[in-house]
Backbone as a printed PyTorch tensor [residue, N CA C, xyz], in Angstrom:
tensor([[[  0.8510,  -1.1770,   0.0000],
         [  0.0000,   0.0000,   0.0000],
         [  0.8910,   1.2320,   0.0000]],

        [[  0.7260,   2.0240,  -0.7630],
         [  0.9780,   3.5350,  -0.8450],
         [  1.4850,   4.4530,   0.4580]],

        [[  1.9390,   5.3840,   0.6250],
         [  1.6480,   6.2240,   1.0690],
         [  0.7630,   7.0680,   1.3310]],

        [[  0.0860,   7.1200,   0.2460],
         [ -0.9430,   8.0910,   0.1990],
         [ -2.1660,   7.1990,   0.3190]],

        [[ -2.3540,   5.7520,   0.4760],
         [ -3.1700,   5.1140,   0.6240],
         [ -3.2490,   4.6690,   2.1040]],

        [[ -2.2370,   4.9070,   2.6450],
         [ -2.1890,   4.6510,   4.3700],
         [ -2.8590,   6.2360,   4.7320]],

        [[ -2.4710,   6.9440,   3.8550],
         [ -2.5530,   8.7270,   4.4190],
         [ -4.7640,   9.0690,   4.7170]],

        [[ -4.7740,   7.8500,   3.4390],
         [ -6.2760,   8.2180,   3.0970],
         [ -6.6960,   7.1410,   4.6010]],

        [[ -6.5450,   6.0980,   4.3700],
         [ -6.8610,   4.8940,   5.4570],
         [ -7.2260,   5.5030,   6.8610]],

        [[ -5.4830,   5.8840,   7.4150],
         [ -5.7300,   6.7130,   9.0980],
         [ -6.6570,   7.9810,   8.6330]],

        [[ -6.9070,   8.6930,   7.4880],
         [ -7.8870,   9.7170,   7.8080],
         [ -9.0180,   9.5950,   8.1800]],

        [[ -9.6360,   8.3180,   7.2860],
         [-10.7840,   7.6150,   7.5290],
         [-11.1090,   6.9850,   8.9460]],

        [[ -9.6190,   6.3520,   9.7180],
         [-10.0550,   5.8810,  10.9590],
         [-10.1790,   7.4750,  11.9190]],

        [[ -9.5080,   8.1440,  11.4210],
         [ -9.4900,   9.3340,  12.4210],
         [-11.0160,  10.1910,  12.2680]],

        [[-11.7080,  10.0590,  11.1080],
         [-12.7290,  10.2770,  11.1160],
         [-13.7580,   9.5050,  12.0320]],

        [[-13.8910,   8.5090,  12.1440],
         [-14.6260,   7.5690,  12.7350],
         [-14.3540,   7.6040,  14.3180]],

        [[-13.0140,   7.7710,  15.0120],
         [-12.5520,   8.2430,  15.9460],
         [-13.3310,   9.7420,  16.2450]],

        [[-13.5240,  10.4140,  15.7690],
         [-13.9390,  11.9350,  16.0020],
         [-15.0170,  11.6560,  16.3190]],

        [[-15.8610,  11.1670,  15.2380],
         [-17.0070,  10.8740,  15.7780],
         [-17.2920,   9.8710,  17.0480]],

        [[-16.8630,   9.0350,  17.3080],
         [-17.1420,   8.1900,  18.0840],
         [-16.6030,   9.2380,  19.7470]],

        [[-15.9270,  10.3640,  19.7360],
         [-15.7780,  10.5150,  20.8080],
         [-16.9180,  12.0690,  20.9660]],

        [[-17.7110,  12.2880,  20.0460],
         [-18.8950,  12.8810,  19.9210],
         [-20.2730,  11.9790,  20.7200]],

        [[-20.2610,  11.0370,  19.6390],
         [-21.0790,  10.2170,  20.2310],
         [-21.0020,   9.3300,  21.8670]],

        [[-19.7270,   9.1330,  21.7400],
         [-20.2650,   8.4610,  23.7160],
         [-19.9730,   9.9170,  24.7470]],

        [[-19.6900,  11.0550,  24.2340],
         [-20.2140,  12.4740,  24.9510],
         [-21.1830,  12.4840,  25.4370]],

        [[-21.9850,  12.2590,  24.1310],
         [-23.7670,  12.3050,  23.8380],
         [-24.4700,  11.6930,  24.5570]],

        [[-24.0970,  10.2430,  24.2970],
         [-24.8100,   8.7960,  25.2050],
         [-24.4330,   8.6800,  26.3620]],

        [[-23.1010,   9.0160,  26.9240],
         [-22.8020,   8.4120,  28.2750],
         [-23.1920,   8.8760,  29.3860]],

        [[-23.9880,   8.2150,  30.6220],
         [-24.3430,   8.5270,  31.5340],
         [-23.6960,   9.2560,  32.5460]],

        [[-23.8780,  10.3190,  32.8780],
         [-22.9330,  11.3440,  33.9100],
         [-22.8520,  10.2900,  35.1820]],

        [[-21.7660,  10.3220,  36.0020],
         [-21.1580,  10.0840,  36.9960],
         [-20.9680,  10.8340,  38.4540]],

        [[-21.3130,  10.2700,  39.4620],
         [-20.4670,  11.2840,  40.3840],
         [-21.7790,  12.0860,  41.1150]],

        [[-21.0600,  12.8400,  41.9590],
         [-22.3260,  13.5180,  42.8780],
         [-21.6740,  15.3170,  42.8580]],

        [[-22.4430,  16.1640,  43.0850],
         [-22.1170,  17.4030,  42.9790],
         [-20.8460,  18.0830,  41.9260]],

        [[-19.9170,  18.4340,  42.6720],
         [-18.8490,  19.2300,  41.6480],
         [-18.6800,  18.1970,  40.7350]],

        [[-18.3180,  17.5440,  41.1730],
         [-17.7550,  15.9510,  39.5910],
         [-18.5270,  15.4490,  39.0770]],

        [[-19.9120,  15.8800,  39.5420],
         [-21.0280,  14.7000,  38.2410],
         [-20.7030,  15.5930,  36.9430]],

        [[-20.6800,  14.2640,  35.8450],
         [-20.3070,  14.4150,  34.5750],
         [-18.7480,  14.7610,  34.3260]],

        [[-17.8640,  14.3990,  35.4270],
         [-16.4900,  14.3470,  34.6740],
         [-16.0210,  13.3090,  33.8250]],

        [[-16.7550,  12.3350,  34.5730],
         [-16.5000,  10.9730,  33.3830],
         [-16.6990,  11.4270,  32.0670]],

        [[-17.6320,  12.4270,  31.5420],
         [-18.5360,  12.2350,  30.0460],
         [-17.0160,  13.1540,  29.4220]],

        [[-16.5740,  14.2030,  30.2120],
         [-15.2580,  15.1360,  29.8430],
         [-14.4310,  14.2400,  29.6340]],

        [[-14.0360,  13.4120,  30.3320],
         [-12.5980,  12.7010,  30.3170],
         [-12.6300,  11.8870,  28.9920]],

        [[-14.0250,  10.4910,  29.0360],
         [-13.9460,  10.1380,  27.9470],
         [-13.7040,  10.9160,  26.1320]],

        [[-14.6080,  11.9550,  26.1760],
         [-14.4390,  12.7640,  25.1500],
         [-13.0900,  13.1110,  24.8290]],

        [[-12.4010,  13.7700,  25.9050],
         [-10.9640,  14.5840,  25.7560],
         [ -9.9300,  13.5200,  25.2680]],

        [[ -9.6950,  12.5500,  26.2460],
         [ -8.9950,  10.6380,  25.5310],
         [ -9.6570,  10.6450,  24.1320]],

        [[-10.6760,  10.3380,  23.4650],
         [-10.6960,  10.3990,  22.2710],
         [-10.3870,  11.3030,  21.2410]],

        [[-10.6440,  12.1430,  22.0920],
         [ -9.8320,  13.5150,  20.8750],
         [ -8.5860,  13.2490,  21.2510]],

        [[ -8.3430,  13.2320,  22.2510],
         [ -6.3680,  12.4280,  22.1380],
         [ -6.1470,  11.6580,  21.6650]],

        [[ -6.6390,  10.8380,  21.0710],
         [ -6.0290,   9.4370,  20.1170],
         [ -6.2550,  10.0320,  18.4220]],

        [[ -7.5700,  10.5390,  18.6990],
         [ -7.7260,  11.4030,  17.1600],
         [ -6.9410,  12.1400,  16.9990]],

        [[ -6.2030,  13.4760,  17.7600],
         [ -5.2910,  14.1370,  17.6710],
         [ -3.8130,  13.4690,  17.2780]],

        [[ -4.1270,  12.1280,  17.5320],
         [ -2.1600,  11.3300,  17.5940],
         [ -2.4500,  11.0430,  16.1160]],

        [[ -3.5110,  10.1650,  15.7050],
         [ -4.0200,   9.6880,  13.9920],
         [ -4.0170,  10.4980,  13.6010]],

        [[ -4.2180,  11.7640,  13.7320],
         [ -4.2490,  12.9230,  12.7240],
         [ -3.0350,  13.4630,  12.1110]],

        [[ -2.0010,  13.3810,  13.4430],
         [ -0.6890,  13.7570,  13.0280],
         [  0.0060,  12.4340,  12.1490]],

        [[ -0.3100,  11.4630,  12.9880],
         [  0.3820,  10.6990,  11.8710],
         [ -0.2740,  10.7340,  10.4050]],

        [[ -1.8040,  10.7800,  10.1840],
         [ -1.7700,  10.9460,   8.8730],
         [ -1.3030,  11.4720,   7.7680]],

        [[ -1.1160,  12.9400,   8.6870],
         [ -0.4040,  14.2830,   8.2430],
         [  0.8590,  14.1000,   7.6650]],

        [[  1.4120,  13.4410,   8.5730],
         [  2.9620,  13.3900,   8.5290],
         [  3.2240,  12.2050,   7.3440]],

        [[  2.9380,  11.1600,   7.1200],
         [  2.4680,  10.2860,   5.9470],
         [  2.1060,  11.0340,   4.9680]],

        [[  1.2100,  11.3150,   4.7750],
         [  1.0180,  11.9570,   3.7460],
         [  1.7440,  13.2340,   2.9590]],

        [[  2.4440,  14.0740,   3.7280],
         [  3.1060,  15.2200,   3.8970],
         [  4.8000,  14.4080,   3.0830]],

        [[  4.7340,  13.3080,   3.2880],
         [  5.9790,  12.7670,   2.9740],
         [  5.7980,  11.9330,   1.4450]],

        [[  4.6280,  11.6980,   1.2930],
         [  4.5950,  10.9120,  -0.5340],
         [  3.6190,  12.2960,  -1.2020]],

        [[  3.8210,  13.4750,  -1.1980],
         [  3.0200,  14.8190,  -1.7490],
         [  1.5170,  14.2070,  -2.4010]],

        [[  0.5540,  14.3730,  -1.5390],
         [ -0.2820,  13.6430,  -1.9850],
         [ -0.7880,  14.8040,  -3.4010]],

        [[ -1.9060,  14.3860,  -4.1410],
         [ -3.0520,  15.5960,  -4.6480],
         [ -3.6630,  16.6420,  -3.7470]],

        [[ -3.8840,  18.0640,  -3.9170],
         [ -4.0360,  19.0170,  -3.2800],
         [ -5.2770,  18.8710,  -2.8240]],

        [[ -6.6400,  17.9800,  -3.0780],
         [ -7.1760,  18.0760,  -2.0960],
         [ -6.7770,  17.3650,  -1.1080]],

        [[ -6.2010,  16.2030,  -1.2200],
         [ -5.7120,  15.2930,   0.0670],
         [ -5.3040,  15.9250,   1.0460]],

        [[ -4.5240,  16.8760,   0.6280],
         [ -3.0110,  17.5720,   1.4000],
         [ -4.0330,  18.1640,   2.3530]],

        [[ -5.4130,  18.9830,   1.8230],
         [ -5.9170,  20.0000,   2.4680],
         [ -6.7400,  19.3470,   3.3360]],

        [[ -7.1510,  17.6200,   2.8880],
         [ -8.2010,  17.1670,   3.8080],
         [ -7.0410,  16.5970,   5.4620]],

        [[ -6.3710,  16.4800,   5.2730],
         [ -5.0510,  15.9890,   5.9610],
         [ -4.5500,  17.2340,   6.8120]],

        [[ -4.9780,  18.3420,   6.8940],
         [ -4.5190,  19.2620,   7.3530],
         [ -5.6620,  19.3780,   8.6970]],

        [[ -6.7230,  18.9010,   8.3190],
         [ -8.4260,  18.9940,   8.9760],
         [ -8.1600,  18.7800,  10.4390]],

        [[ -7.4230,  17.1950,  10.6180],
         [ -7.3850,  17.1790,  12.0760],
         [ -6.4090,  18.0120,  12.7560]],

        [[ -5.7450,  18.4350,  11.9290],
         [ -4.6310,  19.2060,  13.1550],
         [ -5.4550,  20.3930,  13.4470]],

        [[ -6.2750,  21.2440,  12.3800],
         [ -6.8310,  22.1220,  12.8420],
         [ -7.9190,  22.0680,  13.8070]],

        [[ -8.6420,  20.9540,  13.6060],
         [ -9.9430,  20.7310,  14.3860],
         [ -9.0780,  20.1100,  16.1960]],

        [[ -8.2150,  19.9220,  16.2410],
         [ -7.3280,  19.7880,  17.5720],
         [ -6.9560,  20.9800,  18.0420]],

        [[ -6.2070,  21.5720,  16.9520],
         [ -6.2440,  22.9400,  17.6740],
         [ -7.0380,  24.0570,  18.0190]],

        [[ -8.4070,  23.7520,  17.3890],
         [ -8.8180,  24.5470,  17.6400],
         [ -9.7460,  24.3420,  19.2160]],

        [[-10.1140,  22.9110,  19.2650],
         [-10.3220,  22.4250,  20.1720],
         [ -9.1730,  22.7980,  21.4890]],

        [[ -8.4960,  22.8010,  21.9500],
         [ -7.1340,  23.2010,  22.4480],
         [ -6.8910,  24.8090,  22.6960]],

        [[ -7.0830,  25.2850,  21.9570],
         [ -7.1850,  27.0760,  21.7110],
         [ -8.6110,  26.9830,  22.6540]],

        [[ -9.5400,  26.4600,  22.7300],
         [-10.5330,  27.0070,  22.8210],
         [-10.7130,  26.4410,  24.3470]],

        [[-10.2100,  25.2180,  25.2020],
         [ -9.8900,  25.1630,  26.3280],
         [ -9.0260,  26.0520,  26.6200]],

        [[ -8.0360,  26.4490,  26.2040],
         [ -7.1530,  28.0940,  26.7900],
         [ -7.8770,  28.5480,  27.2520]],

        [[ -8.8700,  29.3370,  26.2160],
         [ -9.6880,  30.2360,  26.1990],
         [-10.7060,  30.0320,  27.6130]],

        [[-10.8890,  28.9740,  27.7060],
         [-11.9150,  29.0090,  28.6560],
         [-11.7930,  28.9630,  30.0700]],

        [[-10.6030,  28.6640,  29.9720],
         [-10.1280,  28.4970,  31.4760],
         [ -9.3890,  29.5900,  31.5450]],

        [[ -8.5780,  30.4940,  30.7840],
         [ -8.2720,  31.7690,  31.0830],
         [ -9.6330,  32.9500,  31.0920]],

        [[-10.3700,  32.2720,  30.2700],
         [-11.9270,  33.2830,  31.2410],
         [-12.3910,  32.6500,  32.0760]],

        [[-12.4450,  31.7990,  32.9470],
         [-13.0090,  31.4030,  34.0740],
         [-11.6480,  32.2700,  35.3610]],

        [[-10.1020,  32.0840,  34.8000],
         [ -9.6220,  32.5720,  35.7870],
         [ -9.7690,  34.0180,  36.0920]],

        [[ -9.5790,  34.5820,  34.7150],
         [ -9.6670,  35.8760,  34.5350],
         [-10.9250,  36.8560,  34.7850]],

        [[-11.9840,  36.6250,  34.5480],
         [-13.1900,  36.8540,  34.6750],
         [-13.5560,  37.8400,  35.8590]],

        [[-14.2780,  38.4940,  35.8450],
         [-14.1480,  39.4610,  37.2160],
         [-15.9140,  38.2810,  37.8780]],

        [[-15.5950,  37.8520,  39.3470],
         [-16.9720,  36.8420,  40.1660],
         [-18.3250,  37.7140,  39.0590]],

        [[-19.0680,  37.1390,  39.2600],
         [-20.8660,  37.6550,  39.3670],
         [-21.2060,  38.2080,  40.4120]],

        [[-22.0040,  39.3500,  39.9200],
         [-22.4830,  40.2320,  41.1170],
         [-23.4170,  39.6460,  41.7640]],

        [[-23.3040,  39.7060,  43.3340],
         [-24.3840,  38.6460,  44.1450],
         [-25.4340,  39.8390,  44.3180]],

        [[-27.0480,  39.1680,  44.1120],
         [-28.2770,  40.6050,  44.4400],
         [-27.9270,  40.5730,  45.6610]],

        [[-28.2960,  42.0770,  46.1270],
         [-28.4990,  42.8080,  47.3040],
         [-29.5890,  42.4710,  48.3670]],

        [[-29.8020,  41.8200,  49.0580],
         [-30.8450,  41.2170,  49.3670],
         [-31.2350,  42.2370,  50.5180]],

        [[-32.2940,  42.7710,  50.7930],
         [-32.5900,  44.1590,  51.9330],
         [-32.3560,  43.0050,  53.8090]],

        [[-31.6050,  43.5990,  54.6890],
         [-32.0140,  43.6500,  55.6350],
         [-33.2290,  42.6390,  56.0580]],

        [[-33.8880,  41.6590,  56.6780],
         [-35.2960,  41.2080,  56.9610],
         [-35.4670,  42.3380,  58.4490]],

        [[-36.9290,  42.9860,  58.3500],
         [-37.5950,  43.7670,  59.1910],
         [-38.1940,  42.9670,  60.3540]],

        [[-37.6290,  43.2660,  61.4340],
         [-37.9570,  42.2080,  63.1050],
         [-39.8970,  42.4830,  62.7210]],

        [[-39.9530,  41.4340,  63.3820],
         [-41.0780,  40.9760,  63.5130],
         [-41.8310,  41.5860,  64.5070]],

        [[-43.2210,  42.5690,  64.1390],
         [-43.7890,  43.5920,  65.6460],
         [-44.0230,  42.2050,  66.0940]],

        [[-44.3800,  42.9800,  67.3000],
         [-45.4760,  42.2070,  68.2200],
         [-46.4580,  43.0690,  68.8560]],

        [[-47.3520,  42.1880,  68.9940],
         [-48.5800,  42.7750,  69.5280],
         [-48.5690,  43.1980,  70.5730]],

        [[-49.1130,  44.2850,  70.9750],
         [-49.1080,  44.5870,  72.3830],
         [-50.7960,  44.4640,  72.9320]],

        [[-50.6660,  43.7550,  74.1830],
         [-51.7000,  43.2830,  75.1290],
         [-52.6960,  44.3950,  75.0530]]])
């Protein structure tokens, strides 16, 4: 097999990989009680985009090495971007969660003592 036929092959598994770590996002039952329910559904997702992210490069890099046809080249370029952008966009979010100025808590008035009746 080719180069460019292994290049097409891992794209295809890396496709199927992407999706599949979409889909048990989707389906999998959250975990856990308070702060951590649903870290399981994060972790699994993020591991699959990590294995998609590793197939992607290797496709890249395969392919990048037998010059495929220019759409190949450009479909081969897909996962690195869709990783990084994924990646850029955890930055992003956790430098606005750190950065972020709290939420303003409402003002809640004073509670007014309770009369009492006089005899």
């Amino acid at each position: 097999m080719s180069g460019t036929g292994i290049a097409k092959s891992l794209l295809a598994i890396w496709a199927g990989v992407y999706a599949a770590s979409v889909l048990q996002f989707l389906f999998l039952e959250p975990s856990g009680e308070g702060f951590t329910r649903g870290l399981n559904q994060i972790m699994a997702f993020l591991s699959w985009q990590m294995l998609a992210a590793i197939i992607g490069c290797t496709a890249w890099f395969i392919g990048r090495k037998h010059n495929p046809a220019r759409g190949l080249r450009i479909l081969l370029r897909l996962p690195l971007i869709l990783a990084g952008l994924l990646f850029g966009g955890l930055i992003l979010l956790i430098a606005y969660a750190r950065l972020a100025p709290p939420p303003e808590r409402p003002v809640q008035p004073p509670e007014q003592p309770a009369k009492t009746a006089k005899p």
